[in-house]
C-alpha positions as CSV (number, residue, x, y, z in Angstrom):
1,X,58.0,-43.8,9.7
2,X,58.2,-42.1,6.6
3,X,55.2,-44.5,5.6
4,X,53.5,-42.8,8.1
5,X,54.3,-39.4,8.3
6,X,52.6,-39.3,4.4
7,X,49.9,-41.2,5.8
8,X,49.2,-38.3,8.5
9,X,50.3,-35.7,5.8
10,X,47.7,-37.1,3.6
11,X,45.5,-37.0,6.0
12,X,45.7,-34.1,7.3
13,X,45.2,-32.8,3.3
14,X,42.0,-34.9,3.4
15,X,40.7,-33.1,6.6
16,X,41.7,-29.8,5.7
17,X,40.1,-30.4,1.9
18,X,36.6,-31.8,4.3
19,X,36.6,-28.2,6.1
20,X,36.9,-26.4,3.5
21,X,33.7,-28.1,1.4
22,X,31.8,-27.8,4.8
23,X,32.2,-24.1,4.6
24,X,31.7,-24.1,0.9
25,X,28.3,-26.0,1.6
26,X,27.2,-23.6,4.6
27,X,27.8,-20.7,2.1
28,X,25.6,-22.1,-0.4
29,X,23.0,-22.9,2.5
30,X,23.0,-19.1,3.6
31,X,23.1,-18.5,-0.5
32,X,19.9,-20.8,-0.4
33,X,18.0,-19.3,2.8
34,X,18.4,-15.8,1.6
35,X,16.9,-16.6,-2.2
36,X,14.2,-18.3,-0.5
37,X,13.4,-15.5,1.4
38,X,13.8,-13.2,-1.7
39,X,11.2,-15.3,-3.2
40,X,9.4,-15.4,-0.4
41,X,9.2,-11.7,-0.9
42,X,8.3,-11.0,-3.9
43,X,5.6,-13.6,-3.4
44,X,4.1,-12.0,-0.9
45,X,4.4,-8.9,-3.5
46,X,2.5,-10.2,-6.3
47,X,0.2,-11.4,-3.6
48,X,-0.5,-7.7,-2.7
49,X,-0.6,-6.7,-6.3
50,X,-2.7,-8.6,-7.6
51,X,-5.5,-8.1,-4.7
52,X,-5.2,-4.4,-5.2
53,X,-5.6,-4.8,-8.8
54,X,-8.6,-6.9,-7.9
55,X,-10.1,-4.3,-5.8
56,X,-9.1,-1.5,-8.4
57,X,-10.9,-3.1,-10.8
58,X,-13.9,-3.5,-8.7
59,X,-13.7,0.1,-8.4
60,X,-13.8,1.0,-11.6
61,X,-16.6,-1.5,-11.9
62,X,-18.9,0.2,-9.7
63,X,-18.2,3.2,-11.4
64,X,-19.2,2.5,-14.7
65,X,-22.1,1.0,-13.1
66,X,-23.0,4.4,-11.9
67,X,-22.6,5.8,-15.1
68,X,-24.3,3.4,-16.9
69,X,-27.1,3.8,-14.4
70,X,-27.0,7.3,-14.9
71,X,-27.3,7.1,-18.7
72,X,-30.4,4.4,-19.0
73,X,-32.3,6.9,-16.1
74,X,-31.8,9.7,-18.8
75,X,-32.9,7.6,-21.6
76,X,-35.7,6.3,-19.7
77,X,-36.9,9.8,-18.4
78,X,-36.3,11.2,-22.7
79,X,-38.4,8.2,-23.9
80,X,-41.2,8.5,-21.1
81,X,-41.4,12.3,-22.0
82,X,-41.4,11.6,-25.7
83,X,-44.0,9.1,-24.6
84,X,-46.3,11.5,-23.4
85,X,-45.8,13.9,-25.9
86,X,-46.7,11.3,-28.8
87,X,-49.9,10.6,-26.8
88,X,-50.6,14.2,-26.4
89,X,-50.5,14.6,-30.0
90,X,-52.5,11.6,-30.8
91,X,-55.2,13.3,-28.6
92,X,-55.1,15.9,-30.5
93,X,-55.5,14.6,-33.7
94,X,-58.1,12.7,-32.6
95,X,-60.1,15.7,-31.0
């Protein structure tokens, strides 16, 4: 009997040591889920960033492009009156 009451003594340590790894491992399974879902997060973050970067610098694109467009119609309109001028003299010289 005493053979046996160690047995289920032992056993019982043995189940008791079981439970409390289960719970151990379902703590580190929540501990998992919720870091996955923090990186889900900030996934989903950067995602956002980086297409509103994307779209800020398409922005800014279009309004250099503007200004550069501005600045070549305001060279081209100074040389094509600088143009005429240069012929208007050359007419004259030649008159």
């Amino acid at each position: 009997m005493i053979d046996s009451k160690k047995m289920e003594d032992r056993l019982e340590s043995i189940d008791d040591s079981q439970q409390k790894m289960e719970e151990k491992l379902e703590s580190v399974d929540d501990s998992q889920k919720k870091m996955e879902n923090k990186l889900d997060s900030v996934y989903e973050t950067v995602k956002r960033i980086e297409s509103s970067q994307t779209e800020d610098v398409i922005s800014l694109l279009k309004l250099q492009k503007k200004t550069v467009d501005f600045e070549v119609d305001y060279v081209n309109n100074k040389l094509t009156e600088m143009d005429k001028r240069i012929f208007n003299l050359e007419k004259r010289v030649e008159n």
